[in-house]
C-alpha positions in Angstrom: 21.9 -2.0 -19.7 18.8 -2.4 -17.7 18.2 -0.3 -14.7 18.5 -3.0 -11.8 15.8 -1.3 -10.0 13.4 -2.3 -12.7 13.7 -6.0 -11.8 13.4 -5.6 -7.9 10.5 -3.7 -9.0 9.1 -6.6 -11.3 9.7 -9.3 -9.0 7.9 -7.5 -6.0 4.9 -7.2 -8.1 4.8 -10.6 -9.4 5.6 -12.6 -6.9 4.2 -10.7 -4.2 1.5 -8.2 -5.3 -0.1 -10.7 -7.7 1.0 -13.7 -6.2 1.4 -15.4 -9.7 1.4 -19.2 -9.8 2.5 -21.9 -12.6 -0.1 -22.2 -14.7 -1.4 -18.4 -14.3 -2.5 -16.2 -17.3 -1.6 -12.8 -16.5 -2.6 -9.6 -18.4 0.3 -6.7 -18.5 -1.8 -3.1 -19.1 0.9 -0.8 -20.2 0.3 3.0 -20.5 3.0 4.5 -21.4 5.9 3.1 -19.7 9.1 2.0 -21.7 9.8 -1.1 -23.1 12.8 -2.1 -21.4 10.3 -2.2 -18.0 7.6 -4.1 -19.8 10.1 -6.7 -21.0 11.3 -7.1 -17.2 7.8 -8.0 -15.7 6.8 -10.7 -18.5 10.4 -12.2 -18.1 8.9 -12.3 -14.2 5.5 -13.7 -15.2 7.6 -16.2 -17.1 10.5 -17.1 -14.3 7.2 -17.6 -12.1 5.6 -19.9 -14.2 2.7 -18.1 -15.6 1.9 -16.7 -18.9 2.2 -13.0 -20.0 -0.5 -11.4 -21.9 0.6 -7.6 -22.9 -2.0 -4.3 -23.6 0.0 -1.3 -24.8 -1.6 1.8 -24.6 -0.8 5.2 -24.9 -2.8 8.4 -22.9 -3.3 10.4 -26.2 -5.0 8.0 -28.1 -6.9 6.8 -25.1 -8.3 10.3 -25.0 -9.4 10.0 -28.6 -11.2 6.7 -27.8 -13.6 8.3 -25.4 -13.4 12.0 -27.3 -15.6 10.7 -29.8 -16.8 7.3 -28.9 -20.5 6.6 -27.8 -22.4 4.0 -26.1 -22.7 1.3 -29.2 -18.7 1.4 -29.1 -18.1 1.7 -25.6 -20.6 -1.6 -25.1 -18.0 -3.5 -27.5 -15.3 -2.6 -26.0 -16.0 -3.7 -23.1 -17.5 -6.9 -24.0 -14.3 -7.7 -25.7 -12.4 -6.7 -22.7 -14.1 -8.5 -20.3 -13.8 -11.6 -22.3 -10.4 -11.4 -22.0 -10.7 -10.4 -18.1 -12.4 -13.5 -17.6 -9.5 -15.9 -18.9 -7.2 -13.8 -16.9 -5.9 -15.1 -12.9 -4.0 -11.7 -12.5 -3.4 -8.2 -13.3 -0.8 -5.9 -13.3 -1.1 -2.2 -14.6 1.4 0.4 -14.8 0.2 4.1 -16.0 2.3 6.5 -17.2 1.7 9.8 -18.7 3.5 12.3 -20.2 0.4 14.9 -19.4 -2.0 14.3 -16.7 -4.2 16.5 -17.9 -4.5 14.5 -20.7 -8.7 13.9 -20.9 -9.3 17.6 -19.2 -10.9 18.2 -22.6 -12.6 14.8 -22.9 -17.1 16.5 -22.8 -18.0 15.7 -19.2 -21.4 13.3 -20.7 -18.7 11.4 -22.5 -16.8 10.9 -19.8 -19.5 9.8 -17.6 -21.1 7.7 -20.1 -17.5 5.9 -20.6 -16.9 5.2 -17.2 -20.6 4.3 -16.2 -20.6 1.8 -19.1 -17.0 0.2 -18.4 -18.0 -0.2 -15.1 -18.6 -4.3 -15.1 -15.2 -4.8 -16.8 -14.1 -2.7 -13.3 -16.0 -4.9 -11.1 -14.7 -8.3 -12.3 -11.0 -7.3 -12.0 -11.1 -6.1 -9.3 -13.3 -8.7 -7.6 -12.1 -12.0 -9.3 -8.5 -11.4 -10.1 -5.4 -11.0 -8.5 -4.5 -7.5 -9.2 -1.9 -4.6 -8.6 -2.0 -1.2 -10.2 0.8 1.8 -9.8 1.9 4.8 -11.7 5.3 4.9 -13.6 7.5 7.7 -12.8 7.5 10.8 -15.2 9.0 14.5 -15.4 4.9 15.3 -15.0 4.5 13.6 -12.0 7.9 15.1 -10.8 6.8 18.6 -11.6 3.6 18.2 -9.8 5.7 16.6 -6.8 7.8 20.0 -7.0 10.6 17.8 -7.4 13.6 17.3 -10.0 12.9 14.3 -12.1 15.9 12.5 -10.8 15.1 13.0 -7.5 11.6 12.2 -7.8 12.8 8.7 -9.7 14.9 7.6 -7.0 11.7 8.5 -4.3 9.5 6.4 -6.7 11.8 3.2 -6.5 12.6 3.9 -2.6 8.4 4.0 -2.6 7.8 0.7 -4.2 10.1 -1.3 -3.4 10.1 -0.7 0.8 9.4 -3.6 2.8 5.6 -4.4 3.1 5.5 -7.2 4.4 7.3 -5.1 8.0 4.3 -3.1 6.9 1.6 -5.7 6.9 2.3 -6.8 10.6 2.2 -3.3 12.0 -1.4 -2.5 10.2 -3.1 -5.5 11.4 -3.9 -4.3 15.0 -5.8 -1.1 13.1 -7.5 -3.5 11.2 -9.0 -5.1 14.0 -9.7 -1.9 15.6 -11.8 -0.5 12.4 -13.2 -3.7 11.9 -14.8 -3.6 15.5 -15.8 0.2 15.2 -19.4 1.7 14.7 -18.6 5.3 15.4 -16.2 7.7 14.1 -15.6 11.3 14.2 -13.5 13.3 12.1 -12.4 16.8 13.4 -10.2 19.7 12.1 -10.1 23.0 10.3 -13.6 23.1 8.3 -13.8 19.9 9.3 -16.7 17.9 12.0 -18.0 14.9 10.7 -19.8 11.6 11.9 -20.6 8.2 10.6 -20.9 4.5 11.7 -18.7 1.7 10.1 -20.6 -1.0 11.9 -20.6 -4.3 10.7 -19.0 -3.0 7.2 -15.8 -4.7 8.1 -12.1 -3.4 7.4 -9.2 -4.5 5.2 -5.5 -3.4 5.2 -3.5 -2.8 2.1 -0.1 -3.6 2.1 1.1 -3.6 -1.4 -1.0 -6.4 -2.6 -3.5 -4.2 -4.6 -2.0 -1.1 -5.1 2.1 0.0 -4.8 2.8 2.3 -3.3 0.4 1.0 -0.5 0.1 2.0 3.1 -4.1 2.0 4.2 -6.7 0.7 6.4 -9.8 1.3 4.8 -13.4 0.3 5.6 -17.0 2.4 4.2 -19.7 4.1 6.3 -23.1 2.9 6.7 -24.3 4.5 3.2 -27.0 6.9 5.4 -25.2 7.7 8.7 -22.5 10.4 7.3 -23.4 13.7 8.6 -21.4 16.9 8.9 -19.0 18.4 6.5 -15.4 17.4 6.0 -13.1 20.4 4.2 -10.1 18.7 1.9 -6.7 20.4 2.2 -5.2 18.4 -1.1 -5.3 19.0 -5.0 -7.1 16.2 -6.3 -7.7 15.4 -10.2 -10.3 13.4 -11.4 -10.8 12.9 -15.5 -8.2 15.2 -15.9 -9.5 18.5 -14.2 -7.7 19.4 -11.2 -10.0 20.3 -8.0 -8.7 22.1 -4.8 -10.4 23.1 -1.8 -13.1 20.9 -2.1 -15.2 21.1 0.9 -18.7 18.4 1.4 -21.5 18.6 3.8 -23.7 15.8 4.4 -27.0 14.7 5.6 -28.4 11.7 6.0 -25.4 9.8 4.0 -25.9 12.5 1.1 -23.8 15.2 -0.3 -26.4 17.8 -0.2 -23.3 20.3 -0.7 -20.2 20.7 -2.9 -18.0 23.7 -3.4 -14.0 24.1 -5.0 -12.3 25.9 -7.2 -14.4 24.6 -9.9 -18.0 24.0 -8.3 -19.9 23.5 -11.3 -17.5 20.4 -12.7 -17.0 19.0 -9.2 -21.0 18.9 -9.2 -21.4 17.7 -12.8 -18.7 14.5 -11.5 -21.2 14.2 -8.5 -24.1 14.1 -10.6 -22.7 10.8 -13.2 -25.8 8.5 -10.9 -27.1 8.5 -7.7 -24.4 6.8 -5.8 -21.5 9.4 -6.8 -23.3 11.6 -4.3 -22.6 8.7 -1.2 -19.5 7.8 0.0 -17.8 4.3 -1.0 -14.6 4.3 1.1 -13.3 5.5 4.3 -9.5 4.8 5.0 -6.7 5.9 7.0 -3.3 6.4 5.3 0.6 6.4 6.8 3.4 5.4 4.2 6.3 7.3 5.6 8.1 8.0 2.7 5.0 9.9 1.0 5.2 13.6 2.8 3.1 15.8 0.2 0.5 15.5 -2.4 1.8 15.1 -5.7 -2.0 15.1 -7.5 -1.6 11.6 -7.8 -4.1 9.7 -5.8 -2.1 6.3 -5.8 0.8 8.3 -4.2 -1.5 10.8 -2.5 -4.4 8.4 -0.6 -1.1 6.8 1.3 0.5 10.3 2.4 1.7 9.6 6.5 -0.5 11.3 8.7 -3.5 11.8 5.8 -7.5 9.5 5.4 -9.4 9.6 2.2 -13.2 9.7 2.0 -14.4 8.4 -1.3 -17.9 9.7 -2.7 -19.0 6.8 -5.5 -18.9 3.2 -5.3 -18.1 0.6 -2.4 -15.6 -2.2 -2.6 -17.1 -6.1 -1.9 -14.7 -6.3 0.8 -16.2 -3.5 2.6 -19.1 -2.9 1.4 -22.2 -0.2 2.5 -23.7 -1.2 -1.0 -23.5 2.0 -2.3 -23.2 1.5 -6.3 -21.7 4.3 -9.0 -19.4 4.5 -12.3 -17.8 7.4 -9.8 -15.0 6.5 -6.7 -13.4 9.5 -6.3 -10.3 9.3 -3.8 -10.5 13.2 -1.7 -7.2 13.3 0.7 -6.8 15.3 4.0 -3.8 15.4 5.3 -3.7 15.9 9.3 -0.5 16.1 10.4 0.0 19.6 12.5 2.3 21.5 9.5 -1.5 20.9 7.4 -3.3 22.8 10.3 -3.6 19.3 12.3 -6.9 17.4 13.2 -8.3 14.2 14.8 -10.0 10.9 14.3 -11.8 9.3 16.9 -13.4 5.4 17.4 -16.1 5.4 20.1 -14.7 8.5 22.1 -11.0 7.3 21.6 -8.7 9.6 20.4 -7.3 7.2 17.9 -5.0 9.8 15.7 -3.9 13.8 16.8 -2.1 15.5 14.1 -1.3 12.5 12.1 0.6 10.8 15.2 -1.3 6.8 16.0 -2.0 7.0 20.2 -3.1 3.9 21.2 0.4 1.7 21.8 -1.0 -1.1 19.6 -1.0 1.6 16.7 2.1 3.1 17.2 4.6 0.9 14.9 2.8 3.0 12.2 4.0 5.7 13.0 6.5 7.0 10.2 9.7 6.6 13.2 8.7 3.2 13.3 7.8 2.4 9.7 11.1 3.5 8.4 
């Protein structure tokens, strides 16, 4: 028998995340996740009128792709891909793994070469389709949520399936807020940093693009960042795990990088230009994410937490910053995680993860639950 929670889960994201319409050709990019889950969404795509198109893939032989591949390769498979991109209205990706640590191994020039070359199959999805991408839950993710697989399963489905729409109508004031914004200061342990969002716009996320969701992001002007801004959550990126990665800026530009592993950090930062810029600012507050799990779909929407994001700028709020790299760093500021603020033109927007103006208050986790 089929887990029930798999087709409240299939139905959110096809007929609310995607949005998917008679007529619609949808592609389904599995990595590992089983069977009986895949079968649920393209019965949804179907019931929905639109037209299924399925990508199985599996993490280990993805890292044997890129292990050995090299730019000849990588140039056809991404022309193929992006052919089939282009016939495509929607997508809908789920990634599993049984080891997230799978590409740690993966030579960092292949990496970069990979991803920098892939980069325009990135672009159109995310620009021209319809798209939604989570994690599926596995004993991996539960160990690095410190968290019995069960347990961790039944937090995954109470995750994804919440009410974001209630969501959506309590985000929209912040929305308006950062879209009106030019300056903002970021304070806390290690951390003092300015920039200007002026006239780059804002957008809210409400489980539309990503589940879980739970974000108001916008981008800095690409040369106003200045300061240094120290990260108090593991993040992994291609596989390596980074903590206690602390910035400094000038002028827009990482002109500093340190973490437990400096010299990888600064080979990531070092893929083009724009991977040493900064491509996203957001502010996160889904109150059912508490901790970092190493994750970043889970971890970028922890309550009380923003992301800064050194590597390429969405279209929606764009600084024009361009890079193969976006690189997701999380701070959580809620006062157990040492506390901090974030200010809009000398208002104390957010203390120690807790919203203060009354407009922003529903998203407060008391509120959100």
């Amino acid at each position: 028998m089929t887990d029930p929670r798999y087709s409240k889960l299939a139905s959110l994201l096809v007929n609310y995340s995607a949005e998917i319409k008679k007529g619609d050709f949808a592609l389904l990019d599995m990595i590992d996740v089983p069977d009986e889950f895949a079968l649920e969404l393209m019965r949804a795509v179907r019931a929905a009128g639109g037209t299924p198109f399925i990508e199985v893939r599996h993490t280990r032989v993805s890292r044997e792709v890129v292990l050995d591949t090299d730019e000849t390769h990588a140039a056809a498979v991404r022309d193929i891909e992006l052919y089939r991109m282009k016939k495509m209205q929607a997508y809908i990706a789920i990634r599993g793994s049984a080891n997230a640590s799978e590409a740690s191994d993966v030579p960092a020039e292949k990496m970069q070469m990979y991803s920098r070359v892939m980069r325009p199959l990135l672009n159109y999805r995310v620009n021209k389709t319809r798209w939604v991408v989570l994690r599926w839950p596995t004993p991996s993710m539960a160990q690095s949520a410190g968290m019995s697989t069960e347990a961790f399963e039944n937090l995954y489905f109470d995750v994804c399936t919440m009410d974001y729409a209630k969501m959506g109508r309590a985000m929209a004031p912040l929305e308006k807020r950062m879209a009106k914004a030019d300056r903002v200061h970021l304070k806390g342990p290690g951390t003092d940093l300015t920039f200007s969002i002026k006239g780059i716009g804002a957008k809210m996320c409400k489980g539309d693009r990503n589940i879980p969701d739970g974000e108001v992001f916008s981008c800095p002007v690409k040369k106003s960042v200045n300061g240094v801004i120290q990260f108090n959550t593991p993040t992994l990126y291609s596989g390596t795990k980074f903590e206690n990665v602390r910035l400094e800026f000038k002028d827009g530009k990482i002109i500093n990088a340190t973490a437990n592993n400096t010299q990888r950090l600064n080979e990531i930062l070092d893929t083009d230009a724009g991977a040493r810029y900064i491509g996203e600012f957001s502010l996160g507050f889904n109150p059912y994410i508490q901790s970092p799990m190493c994750d970043i779909l889970f971890d970028e929407k922890i309550a009380g937490s923003l992301h800064f994001t050194p590597g390429q700028a969405y279209e929606e709020c764009d600084n024009g910053n361009r890079s193969a790299v976006h690189w997701d760093m999380v701070l959580i500021q809620r006062k157990e995680w040492g506390g901090g603020e974030v200010w809009f033109d000398d208002e104390l927007i957010r203390k120690d993860g807790i919203f203060l103006p009354a407009d922003l208050k529903p998203l407060n986790p008391a509120n959100l639950k």
